[in-house]
C-alpha positions as CSV (number, residue, x, y, z in Angstrom):
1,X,12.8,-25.3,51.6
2,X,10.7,-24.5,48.5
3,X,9.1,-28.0,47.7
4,X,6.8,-29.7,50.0
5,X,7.7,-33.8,50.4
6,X,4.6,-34.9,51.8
7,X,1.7,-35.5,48.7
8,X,-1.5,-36.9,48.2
9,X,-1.4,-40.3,46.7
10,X,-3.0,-40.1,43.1
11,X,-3.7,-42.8,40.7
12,X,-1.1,-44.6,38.8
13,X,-2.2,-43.7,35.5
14,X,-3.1,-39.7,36.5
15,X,0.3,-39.6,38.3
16,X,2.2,-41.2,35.6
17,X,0.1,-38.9,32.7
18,X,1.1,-36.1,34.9
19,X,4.8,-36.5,35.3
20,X,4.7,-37.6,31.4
21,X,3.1,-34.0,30.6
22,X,5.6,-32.3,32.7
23,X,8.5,-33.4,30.7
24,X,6.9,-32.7,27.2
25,X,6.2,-29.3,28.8
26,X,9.8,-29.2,29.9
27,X,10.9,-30.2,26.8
28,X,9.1,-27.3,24.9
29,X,10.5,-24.9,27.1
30,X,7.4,-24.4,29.7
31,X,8.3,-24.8,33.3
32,X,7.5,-28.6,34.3
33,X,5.8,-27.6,37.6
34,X,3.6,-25.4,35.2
35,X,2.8,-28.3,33.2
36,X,2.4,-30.3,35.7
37,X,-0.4,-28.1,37.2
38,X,-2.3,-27.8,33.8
39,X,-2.0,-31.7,33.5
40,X,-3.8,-32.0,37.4
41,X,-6.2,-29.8,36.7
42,X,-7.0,-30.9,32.8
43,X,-7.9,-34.3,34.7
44,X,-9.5,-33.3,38.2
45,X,-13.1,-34.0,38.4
46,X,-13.5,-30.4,39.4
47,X,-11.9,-27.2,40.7
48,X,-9.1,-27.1,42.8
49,X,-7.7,-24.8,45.1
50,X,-4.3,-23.7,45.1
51,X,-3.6,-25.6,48.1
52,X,-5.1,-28.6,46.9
53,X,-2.6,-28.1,44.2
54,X,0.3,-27.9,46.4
55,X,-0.9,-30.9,48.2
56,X,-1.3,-32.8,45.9
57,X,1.4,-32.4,43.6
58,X,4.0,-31.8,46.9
59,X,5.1,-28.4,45.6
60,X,5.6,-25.1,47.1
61,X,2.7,-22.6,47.5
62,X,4.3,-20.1,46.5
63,X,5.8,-22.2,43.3
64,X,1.7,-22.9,42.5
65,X,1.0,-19.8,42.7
66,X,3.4,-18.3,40.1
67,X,2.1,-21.2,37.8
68,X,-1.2,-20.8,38.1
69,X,-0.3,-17.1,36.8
70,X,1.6,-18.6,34.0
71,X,-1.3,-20.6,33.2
72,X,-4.0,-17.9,33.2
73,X,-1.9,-16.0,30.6
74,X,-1.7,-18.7,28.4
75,X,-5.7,-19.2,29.3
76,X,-5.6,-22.6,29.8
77,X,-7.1,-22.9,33.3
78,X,-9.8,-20.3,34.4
79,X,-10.9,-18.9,38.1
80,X,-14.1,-20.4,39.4
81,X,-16.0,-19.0,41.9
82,X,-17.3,-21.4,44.4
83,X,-20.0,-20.4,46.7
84,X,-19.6,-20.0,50.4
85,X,-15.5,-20.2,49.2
86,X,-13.6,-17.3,49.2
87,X,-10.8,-19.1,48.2
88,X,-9.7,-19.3,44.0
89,X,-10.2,-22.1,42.4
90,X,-9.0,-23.1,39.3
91,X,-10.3,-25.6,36.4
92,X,-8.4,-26.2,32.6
93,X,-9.6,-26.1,30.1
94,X,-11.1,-29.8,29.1
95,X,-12.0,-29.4,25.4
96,X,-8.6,-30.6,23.8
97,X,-9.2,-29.1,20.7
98,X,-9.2,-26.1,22.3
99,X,-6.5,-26.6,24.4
100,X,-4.0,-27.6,21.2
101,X,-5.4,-24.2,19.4
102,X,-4.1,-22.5,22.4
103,X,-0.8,-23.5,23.1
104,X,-0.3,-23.7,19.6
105,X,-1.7,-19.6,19.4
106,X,0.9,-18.6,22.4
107,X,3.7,-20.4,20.7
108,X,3.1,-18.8,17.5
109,X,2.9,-15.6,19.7
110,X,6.0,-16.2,21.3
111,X,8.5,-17.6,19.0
112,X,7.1,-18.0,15.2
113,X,5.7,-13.9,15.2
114,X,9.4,-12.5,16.5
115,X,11.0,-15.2,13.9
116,X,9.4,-13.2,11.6
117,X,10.2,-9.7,12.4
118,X,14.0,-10.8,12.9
119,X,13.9,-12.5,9.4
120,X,12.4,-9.6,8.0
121,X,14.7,-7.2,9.5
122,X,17.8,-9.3,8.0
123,X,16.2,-9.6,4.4
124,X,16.0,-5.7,4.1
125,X,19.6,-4.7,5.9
126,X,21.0,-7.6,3.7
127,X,19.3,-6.1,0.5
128,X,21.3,-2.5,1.4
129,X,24.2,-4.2,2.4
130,X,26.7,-4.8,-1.0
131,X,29.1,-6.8,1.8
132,X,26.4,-9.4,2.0
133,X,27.3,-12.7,0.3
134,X,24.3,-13.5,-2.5
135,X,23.9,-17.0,-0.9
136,X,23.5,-15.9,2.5
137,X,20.6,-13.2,1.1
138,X,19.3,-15.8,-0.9
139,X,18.8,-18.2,2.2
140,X,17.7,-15.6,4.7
141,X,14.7,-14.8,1.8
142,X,14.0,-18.7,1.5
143,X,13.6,-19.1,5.6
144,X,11.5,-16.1,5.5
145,X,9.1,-16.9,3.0
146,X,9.3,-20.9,4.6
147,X,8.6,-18.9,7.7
148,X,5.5,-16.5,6.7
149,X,4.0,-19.9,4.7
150,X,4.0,-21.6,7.9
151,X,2.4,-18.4,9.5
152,X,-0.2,-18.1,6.8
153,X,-1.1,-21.7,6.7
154,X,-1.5,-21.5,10.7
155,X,-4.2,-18.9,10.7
156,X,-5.7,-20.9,7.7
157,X,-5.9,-23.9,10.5
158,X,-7.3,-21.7,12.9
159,X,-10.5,-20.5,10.5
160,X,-11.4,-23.9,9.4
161,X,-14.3,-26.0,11.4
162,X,-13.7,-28.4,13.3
163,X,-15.0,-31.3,11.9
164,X,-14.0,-30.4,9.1
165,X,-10.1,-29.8,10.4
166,X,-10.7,-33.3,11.6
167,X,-11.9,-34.9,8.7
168,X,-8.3,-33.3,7.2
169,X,-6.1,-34.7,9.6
170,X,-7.5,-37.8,9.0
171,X,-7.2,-37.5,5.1
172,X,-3.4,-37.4,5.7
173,X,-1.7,-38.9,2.9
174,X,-5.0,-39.3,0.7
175,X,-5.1,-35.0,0.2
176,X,-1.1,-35.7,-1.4
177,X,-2.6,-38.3,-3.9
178,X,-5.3,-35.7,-5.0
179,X,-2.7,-32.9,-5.8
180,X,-1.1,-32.7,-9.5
181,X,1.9,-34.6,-10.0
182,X,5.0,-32.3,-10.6
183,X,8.7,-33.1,-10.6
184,X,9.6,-33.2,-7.2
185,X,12.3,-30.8,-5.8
């Protein structure tokens, strides 16, 4: 048996936000009992103990314990110690800012930087290659540079305050209506 039935009762709303941040971590391709965990702990009034975890969620030890791993790498909980405990305890992560920049950091890591070797790696064999079709070279150079703007601009993001990151995001719209007016492609 690798889940455990019995769980503590939790909140409506903290239940409900946790099972909602499960899926969208499931649906980005992060293990839902992982996202799950983070979403507990982002809203627990302190630091928990794996058990605690596996309590309260009804999971597995054993299946806490590899998340909690997962969720130290991507450094979105932290070990606490707690004195006269020599259990772990664990807390996320609160500031969401921070928490966004992170994910976002790890899933540049993970999918956008090796995007960008492969792409790389087809524009040069399909610049030696006289076999290659001129449209397919001319899209894989296209993706690549749409790929390596989207890498640049990123690390832009990552430099820029954050009030002042906020203040952009709210702009929105009124930052297109300050740019020249071109013919649109």
């Amino acid at each position: 048996m690798t889940e455990i039935t019995e769980k503590k009762k939790l909140p409506a709303a903290v239940e409900r936000f946790i099972l909602h941040w499960g899926d969208m971590g499931d649906e980005w391709g992060v293990n839902r009992s992982v996202s799950q965990i983070h979403g507990l702990l982002y809203l627990a009034e302190g630091p928990m103990t794996a058990e605690d975890i596996a309590d309260t969620l009804g999971m597995a030890r054993s299946n806490v314990s590899n998340s909690l791993k997962e969720l130290l790498a991507w450094n979105l909980i932290r070990r606490v110690p707690i004195l006269g405990d020599r259990r772990d305890h664990y807390e996320a992560e609160t500031d969401i800012w921070e928490v966004a920049a992170r994910i976002a950091a790890r899933r540049k890591e993970r999918e956008l930087d090796p995007a960008i070797t492969a792409l790389r790696a087809c524009v040069s064999d399909a610049a030696g290659d006289p076999t290659i079709n001129p449209v397919a070279a001319k899209r894989l150079k296209e993706m690549l540079a749409f790929t390596e703007l989207a890498d640049h601009w990123f690390m832009q993001m990552l430099k820029v305050p954050r009030p002042r990151l906020v203040a952009l995001m709210r702009l929105g719209e009124k930052i297109v209506s300050l740019l020249p007016l071109g013919k649109a492609k």
